[in-house]
C-alpha positions as CSV (number, residue, x, y, z in Angstrom):
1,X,-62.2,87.6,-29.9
2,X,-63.5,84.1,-30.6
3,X,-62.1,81.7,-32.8
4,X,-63.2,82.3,-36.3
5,X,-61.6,85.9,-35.9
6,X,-58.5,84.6,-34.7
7,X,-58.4,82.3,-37.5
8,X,-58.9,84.8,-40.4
9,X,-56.3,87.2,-38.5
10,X,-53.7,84.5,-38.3
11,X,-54.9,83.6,-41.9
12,X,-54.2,87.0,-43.0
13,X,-50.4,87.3,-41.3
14,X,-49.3,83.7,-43.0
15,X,-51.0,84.4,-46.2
16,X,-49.2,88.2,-46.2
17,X,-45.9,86.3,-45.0
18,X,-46.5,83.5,-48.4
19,X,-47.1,86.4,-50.1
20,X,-43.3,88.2,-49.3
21,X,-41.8,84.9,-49.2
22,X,-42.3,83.7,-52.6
23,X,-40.5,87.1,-53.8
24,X,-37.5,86.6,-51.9
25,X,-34.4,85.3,-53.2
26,X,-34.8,82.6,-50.5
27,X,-37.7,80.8,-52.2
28,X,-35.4,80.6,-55.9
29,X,-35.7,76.7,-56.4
30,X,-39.6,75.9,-55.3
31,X,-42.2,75.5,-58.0
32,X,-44.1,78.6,-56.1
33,X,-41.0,81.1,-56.7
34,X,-42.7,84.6,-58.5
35,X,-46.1,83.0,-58.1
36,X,-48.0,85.7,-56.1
37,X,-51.3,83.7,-56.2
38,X,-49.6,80.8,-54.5
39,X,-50.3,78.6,-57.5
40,X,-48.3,74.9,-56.1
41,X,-48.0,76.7,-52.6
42,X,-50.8,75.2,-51.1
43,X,-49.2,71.7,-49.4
44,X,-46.7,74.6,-47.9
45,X,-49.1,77.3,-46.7
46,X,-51.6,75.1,-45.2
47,X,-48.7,73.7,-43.1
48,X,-47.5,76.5,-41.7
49,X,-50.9,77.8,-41.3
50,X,-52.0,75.0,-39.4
51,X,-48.7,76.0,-37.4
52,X,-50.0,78.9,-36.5
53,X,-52.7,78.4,-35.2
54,X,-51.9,75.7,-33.1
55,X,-50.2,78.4,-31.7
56,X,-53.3,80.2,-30.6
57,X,-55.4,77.1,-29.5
58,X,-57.1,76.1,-32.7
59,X,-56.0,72.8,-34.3
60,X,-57.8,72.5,-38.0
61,X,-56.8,69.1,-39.9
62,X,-54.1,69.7,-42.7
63,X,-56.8,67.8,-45.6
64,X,-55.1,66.7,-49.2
65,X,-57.7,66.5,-51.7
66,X,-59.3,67.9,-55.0
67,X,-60.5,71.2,-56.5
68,X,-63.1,71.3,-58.5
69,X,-63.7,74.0,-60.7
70,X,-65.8,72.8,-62.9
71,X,-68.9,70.0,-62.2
72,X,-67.9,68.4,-65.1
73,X,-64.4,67.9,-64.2
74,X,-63.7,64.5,-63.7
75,X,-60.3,64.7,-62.3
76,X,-59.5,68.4,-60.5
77,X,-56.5,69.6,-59.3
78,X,-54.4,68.3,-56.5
79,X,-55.0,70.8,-53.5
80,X,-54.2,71.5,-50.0
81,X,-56.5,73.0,-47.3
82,X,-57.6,73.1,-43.9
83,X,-60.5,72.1,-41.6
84,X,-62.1,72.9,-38.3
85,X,-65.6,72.4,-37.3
86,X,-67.2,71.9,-40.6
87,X,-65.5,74.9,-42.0
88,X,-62.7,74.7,-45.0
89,X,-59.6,77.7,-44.4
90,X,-58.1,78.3,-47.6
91,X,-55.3,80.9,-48.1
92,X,-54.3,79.5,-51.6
93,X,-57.3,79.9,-53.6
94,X,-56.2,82.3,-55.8
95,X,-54.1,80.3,-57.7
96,X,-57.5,78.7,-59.2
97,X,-58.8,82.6,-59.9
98,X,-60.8,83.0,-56.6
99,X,-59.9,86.8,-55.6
100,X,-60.4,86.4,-51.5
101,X,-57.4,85.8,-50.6
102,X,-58.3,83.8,-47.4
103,X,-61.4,81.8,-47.2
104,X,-63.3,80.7,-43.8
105,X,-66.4,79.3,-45.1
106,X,-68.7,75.9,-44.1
107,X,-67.5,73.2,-46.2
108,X,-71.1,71.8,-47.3
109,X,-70.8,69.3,-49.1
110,X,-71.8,71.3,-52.8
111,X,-68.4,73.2,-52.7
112,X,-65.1,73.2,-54.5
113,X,-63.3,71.3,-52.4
114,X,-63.4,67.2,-51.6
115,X,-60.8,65.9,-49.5
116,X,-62.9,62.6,-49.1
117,X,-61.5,62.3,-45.5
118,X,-57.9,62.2,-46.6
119,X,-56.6,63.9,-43.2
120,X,-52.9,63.9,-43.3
121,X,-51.5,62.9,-39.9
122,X,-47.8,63.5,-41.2
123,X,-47.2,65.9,-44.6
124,X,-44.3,63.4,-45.5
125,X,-47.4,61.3,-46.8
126,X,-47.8,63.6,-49.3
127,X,-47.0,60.8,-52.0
128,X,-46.8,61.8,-55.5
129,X,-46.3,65.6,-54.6
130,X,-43.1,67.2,-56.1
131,X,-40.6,67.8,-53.5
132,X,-40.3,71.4,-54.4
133,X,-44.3,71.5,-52.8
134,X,-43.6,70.0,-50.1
135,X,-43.8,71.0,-46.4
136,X,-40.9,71.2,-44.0
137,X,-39.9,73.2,-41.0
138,X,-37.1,74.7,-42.7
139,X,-39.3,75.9,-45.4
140,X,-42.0,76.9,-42.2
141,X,-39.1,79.2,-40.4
142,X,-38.5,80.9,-44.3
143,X,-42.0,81.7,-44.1
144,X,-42.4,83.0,-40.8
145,X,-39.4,85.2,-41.0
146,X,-41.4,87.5,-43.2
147,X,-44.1,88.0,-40.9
């Protein structure tokens, strides 16, 4: 298996396990509670995604940055991703109306996402983020139960 298949598996088990999280009783009290898109989850998800694969060899830079939906969008919306290699991995898209639920594509430059190299060596620097969106191991072993 090489790496961009492990990727989208190990995408597919921590979006699944967002996805069963955000029902459960245990995630009353976050912003993302009920939100089965992941709409504010994505600060969380990418955390515990980039988690995860760590686990399996592959470290992809946790990126805080901007969606843009629209070119003529001045501001976008806050967002969370990851990077490896030139590619963007996504698993909260949705919550913008994108129905793949985990995207693995080349980051080009022309694309929705600019993070304008704002790699985030700790997610406590997530300043300005509600705390209810932000990561923490706690909220990472929550998730991963439901694997």
């Amino acid at each position: 298996m090489n790496k961009k298949q492990i990727i989208r598996l190990v995408a597919k088990r921590v979006r699944k396990a967002c996805e069963v999280f955000v029902d459960s009783d245990e995630c009353e009290g976050y912003d993302f509670y009920k939100q089965r898109d992941l709409d504010c989850m994505c600060a969380v998800a990418s955390d515990t995604l980039q988690k995860e694969l760590r686990k399996s060899g592959i470290y992809a830079k946790f990126i805080e940055g901007k969606w843009f939906d629209d070119k003529d969008d001045e501001w976008g919306s806050a967002h969370c991703w990851l990077e490896w290699k030139g590619y963007v991995i996504d698993i909260t898209a949705t919550q913008f109306n994108i129905i793949r639920k985990v995207i693995l594509t080349k980051n080009t430059g022309n694309s929705f996402y600019y993070g304008k190299g704002k790699e985030m060596s700790s997610r406590s620097n997530l300043r300005g983020w509600p705390k209810e969106q932000k990561p923490s191991r706690k909220l990472y072993k929550k998730i991963m139960v439901c694997a």
